[in-house]
C-alpha positions as CSV (number, residue, x, y, z in Angstrom):
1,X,4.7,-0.3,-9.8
2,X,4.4,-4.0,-9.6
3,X,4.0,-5.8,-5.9
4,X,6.3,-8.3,-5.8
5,X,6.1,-11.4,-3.1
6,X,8.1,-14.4,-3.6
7,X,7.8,-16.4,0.0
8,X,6.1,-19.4,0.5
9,X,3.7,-18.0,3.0
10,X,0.5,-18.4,0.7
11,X,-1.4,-15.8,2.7
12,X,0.7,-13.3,2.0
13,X,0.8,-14.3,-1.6
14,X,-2.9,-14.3,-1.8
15,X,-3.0,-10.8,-0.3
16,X,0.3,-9.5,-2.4
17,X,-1.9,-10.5,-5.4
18,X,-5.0,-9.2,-4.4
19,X,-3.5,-5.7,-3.2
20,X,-2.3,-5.5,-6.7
21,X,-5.5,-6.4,-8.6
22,X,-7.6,-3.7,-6.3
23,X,-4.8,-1.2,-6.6
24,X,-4.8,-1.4,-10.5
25,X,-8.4,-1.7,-11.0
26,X,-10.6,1.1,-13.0
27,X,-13.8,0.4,-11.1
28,X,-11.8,0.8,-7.5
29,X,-10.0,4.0,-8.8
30,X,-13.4,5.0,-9.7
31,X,-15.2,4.0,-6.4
32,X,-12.2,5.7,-4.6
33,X,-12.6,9.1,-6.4
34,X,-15.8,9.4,-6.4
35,X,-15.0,9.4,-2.0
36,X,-13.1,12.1,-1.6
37,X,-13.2,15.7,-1.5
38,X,-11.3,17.8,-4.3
39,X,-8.0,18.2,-2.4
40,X,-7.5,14.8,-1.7
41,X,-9.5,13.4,-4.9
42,X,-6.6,15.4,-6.9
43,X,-3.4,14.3,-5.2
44,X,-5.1,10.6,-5.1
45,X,-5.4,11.1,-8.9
46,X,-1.8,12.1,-9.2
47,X,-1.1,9.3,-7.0
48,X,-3.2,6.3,-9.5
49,X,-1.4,8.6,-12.4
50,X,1.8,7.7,-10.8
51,X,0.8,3.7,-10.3
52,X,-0.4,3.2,-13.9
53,X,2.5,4.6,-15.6
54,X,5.6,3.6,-13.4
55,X,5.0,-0.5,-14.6
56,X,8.8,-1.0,-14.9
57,X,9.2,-0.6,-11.3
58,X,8.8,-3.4,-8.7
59,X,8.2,-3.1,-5.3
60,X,9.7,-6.2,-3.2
61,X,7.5,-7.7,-0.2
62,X,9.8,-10.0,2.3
63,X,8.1,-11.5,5.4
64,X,10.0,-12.0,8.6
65,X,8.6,-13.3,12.7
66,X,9.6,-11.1,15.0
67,X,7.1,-11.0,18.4
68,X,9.6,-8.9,19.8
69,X,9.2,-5.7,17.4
70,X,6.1,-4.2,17.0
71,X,5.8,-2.9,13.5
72,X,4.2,-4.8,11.3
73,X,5.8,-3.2,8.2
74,X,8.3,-1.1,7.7
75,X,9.7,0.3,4.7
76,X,13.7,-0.7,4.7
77,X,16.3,1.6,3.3
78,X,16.0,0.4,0.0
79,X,12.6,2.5,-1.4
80,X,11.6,-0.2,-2.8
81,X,11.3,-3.1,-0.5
82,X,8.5,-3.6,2.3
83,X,9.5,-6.1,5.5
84,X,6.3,-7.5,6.7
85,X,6.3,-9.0,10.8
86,X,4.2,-11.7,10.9
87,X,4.3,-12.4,13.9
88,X,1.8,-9.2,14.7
89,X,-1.2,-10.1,12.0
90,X,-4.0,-12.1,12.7
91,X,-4.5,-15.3,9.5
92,X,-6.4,-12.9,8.0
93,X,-5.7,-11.6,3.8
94,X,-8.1,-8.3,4.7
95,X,-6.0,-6.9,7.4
96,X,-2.7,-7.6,5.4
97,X,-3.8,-6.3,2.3
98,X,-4.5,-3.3,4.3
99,X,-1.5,-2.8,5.4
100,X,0.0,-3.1,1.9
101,X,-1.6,-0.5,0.5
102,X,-1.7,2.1,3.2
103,X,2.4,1.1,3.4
104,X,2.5,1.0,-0.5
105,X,0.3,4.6,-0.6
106,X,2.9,6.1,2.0
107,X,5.7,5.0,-0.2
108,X,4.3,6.7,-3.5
109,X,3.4,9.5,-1.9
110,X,7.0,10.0,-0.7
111,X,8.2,9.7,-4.8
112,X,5.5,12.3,-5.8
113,X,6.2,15.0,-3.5
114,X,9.3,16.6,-2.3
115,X,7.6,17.9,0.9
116,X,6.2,14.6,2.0
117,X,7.5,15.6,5.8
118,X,5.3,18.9,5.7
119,X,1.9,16.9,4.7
120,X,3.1,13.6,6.6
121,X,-0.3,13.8,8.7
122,X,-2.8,14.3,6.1
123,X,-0.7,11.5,3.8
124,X,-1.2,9.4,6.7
125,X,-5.0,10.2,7.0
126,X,-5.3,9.8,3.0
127,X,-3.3,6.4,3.1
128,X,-5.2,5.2,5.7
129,X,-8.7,5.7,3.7
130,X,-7.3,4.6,0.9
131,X,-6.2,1.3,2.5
132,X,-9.7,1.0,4.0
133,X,-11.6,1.5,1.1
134,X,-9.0,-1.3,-0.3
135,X,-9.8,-3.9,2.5
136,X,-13.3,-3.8,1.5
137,X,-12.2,-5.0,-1.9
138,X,-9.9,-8.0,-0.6
């Protein structure tokens, strides 16, 4: 799946590209693997399985200021479209990259497995490592 950002807010373009570039790189996938036990190392693999071979599918990043709503993204009814708030991040391309990928992990998860609800707490703990290990890369 490609991240797709086509704002003018050049931070989040940085971090759009970025999240893409760590997301699809071997030595990350690697590094990532190599973290986790066997459980989660083989529904991550199924996961980067997933990423690699779904290309034609695009994944649309808009950008919005609300200070009156407190997510900072949420996934819209279309499956393939993440709203970012501004208004709630700091300038800072780590912390939105983050949020990307842990959004972006949550999202693919959801495609993979038809009982997301049932594991929804340990896809939440296994997005949120994965979206750690990520920031380090940004």
């Amino acid at each position: 799946m490609n991240l797709v950002y086509q704002g003018k807010n050049s931070l989040v373009d940085s971090a759009v590209r970025r999240a893409a570039q760590v997301i699809n790189s071997s030595f990350f996938q690697k590094h990532l693997l190599e973290h986790l036990d066997n459980d989660d190392a083989q529904l991550t693999q199924q996961l980067l399985h997933h990423i690699n071979t779904s290309t034609q599918e695009n994944l649309i990043i808009h950008t919005y200021w609300n200070v009156l709503k407190r997510d900072k993204i949420t996934l819209t009814t279309n499956p393939d479209t993440l709203r970012i708030n501004l208004a709630h991040f700091r300038k800072s391309r780590g912390l939105i990259l983050e949020q990307i990928v842990r959004n972006y992990t949550l999202l693919e998860f959801k495609k993979l497995k038809a009982n997301f609800i049932e594991n929804a707490s340990r896809d939440e703990i296994l997005a949120s490592r994965i979206s750690s290990l990520a920031n380090v890369y940004a």
